[in-house]
C-alpha positions in Angstrom: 82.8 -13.4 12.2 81.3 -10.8 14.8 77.6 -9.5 13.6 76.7 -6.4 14.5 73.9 -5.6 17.0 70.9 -5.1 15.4 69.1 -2.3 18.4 69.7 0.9 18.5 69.3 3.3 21.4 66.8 5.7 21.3 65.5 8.6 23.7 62.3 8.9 24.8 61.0 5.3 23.5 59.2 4.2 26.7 55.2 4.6 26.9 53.4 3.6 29.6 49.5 2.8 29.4 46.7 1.3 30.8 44.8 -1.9 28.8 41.5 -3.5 29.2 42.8 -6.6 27.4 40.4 -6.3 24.5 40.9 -2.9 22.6 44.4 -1.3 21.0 45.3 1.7 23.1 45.7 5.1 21.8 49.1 5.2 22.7 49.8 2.1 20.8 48.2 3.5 17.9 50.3 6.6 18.1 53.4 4.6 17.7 55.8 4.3 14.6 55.6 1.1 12.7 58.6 -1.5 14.3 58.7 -3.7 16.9 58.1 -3.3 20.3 59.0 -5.2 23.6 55.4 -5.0 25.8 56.0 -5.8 29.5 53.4 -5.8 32.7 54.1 -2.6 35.1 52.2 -3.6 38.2 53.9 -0.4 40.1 56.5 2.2 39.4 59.6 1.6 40.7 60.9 4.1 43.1 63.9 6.2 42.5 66.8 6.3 45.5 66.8 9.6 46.6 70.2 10.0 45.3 68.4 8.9 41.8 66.3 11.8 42.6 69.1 14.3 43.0 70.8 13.4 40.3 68.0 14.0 37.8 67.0 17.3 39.8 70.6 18.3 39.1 70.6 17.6 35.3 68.0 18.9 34.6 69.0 22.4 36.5 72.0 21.8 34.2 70.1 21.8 31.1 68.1 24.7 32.0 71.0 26.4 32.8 72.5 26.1 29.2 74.6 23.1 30.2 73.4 20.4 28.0 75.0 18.5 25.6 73.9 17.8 22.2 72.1 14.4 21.2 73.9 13.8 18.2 77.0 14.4 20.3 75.9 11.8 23.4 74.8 9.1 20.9 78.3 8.9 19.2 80.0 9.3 22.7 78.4 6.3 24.1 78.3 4.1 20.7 82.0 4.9 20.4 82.7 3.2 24.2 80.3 0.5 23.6 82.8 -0.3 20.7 85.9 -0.5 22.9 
């Protein structure tokens, strides 16, 4: 029998911070109780300038009244990840 998943998307989950190795960040401390995946970011990684556009161009449809609501998003997509 199929399980199923046990994630769940979520906006706005990533924080980035800086570590001396020895003491527990403020950001980490400001973090709901769960589990977290922690991963090394040596660099940011560069958008394509089409990446760019595109955000420049949702977010000037948002501002413009255009966006959608998250409710409405998170069933959209959860509903084709089920096809």
């Amino acid at each position: 029998m199929a399980r199923k998943p046990s994630w769940d998307y979520r906006a706005g989950m990533a924080h980035v911070m800086d570590w001396d190795g020895e003491h527990i960040p403020n950001e980490m401390r400001s973090l709901p109780p769960g589990r977290y995946v922690v991963e090394p970011l040596d660099e940011a990684i560069a958008l394509t300038p089409e990446e760019e556009e595109g955000l420049r161009e949702a977010m000037a449809s948002i501002k413009a009244g255009k966006g959608r609501d998250l409710d409405a998003v998170r069933e959209r997509v959860l509903g084709a990840l089920k096809r």
